[in-house]
C-alpha positions in Angstrom: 364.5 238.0 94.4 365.2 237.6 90.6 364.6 234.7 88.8 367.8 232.8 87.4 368.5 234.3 83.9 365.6 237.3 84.0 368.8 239.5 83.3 369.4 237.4 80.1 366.4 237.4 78.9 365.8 241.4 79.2 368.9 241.7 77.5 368.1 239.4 74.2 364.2 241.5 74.8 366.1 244.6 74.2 368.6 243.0 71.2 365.4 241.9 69.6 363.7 245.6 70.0 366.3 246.9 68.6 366.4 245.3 65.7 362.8 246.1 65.4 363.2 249.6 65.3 366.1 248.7 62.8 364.2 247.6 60.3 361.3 249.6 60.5 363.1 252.4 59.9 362.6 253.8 56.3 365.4 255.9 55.4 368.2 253.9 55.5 370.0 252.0 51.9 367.5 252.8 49.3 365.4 255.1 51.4 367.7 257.8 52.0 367.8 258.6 48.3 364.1 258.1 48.3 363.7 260.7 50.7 366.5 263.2 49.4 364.1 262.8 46.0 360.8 263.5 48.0 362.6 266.7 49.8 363.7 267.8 46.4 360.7 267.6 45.0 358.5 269.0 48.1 360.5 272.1 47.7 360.3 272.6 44.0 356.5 272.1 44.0 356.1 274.5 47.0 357.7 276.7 45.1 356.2 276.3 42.3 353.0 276.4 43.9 353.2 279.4 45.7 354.7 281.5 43.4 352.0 280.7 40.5 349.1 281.3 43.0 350.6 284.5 44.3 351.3 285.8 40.8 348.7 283.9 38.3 346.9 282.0 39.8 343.2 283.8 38.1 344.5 282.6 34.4 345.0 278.5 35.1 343.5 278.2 39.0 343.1 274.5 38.1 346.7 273.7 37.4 348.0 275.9 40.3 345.9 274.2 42.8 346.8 270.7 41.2 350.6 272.0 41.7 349.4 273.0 45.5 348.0 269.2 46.0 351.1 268.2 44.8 353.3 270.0 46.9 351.0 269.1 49.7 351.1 265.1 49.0 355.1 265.3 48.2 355.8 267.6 51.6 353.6 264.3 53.5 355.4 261.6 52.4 358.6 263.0 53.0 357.5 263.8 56.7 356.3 260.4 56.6 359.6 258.7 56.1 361.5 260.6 58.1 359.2 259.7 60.8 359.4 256.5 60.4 357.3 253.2 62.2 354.8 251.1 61.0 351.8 253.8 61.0 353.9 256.0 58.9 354.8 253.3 56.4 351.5 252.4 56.1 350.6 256.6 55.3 353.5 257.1 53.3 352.2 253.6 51.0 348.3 255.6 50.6 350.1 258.7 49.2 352.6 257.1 47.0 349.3 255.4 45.5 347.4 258.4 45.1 350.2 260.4 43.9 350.7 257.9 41.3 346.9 258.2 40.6 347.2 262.3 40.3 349.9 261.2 38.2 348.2 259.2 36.0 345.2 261.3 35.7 346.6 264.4 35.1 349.6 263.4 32.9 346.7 261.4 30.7 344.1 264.7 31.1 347.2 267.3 30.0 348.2 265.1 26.7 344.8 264.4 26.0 343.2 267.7 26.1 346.0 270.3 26.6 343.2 273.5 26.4 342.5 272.4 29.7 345.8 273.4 31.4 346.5 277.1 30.1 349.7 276.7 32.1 351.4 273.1 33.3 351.7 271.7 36.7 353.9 269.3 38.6 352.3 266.2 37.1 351.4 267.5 33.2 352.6 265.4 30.8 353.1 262.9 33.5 356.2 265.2 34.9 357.9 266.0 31.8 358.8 269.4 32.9 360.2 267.3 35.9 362.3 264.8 34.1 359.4 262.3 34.6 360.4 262.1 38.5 356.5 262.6 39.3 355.6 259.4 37.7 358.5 257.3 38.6 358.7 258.6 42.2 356.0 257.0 43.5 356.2 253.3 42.1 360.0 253.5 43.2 358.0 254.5 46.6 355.8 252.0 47.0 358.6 249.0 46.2 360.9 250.5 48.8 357.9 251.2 51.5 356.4 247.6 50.7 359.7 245.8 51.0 360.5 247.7 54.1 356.9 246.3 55.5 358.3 243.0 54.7 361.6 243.3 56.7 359.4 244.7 59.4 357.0 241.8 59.5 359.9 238.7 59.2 361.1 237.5 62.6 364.9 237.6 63.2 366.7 235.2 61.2 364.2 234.2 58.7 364.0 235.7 55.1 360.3 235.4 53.3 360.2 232.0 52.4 360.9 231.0 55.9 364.6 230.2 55.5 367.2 230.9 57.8 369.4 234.2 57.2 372.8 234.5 58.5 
């Protein structure tokens, strides 16, 4: 026989689970447009990639294999937040920071000494040819994926500073 209110309890268990899932779910609010960019951008650098190894890739095979990483790293993260969960957030964080870093290195290596890139890739001129999306995707990334940690980790009912929400 049951114990008095083990059907309540399994009930507020599931509520609470529930919720769980809620919020560790990444594309939702801010996320959907963050993974509609990551999409766009996964299939522009494929693109990209595949066409400039498959037709020149012998006169700049740096800057088409950069382009390849890049397609690579954008394809991941957007698998990543469509997945979803804790594991994925915690993926999808590392590649946002190393994109940024590819970013950053090759933007700063394509201004700097622009011999070295006979033809551009996703990143030159930290994504000029891109709007700048390449730099600015990835720091718009990493908010969204650290404040969706945040949610995740705060019991219901209580914000970060420990105080009640309604």
């Amino acid at each position: 026989m049951a114990e008095p209110g083990t059907g309540a309890q399994q009930t507020k268990q599931t509520k609470q689970t529930k919720q769980t899932k809620q919020r560790t779910r990444l594309v939702q609010g801010p996320g959907l447009l963050l993974l509609w960019l990551y999409g766009v951008m996964s299939v522009g650098a494929v693109s990209r990639s595949v066409y400039q190894i498959l037709t020149d890739y012998d006169s700049a095979p740096l800057a088409h294999t950069l382009s390849a990483v890049a397609a690579v790293v954008y394809a991941f993260i957007t698998y990543t937040l469509v997945r979803g969960g804790e594991t994925a957030r915690r993926a999808a964080l590392m590649c946002c920071a190393a994109e940024l870093a590819g970013v950053l290195v090759v933007g700063t290596w394509t201004v700097v000494e622009p011999s070295a890139f006979p033809d551009s890739t996703v990143w030159s001129a930290y994504g000029m040819g891109y709007l700048f999306i390449p730099v600015v995707l990835p720091i718009t990334g990493m908010l969204w994926l650290r404040r969706s940690r945040t949610d995740a980790a705060q019991p219901p009912g209580r914000d970060g500073r420990g105080v009640f929400r309604k």
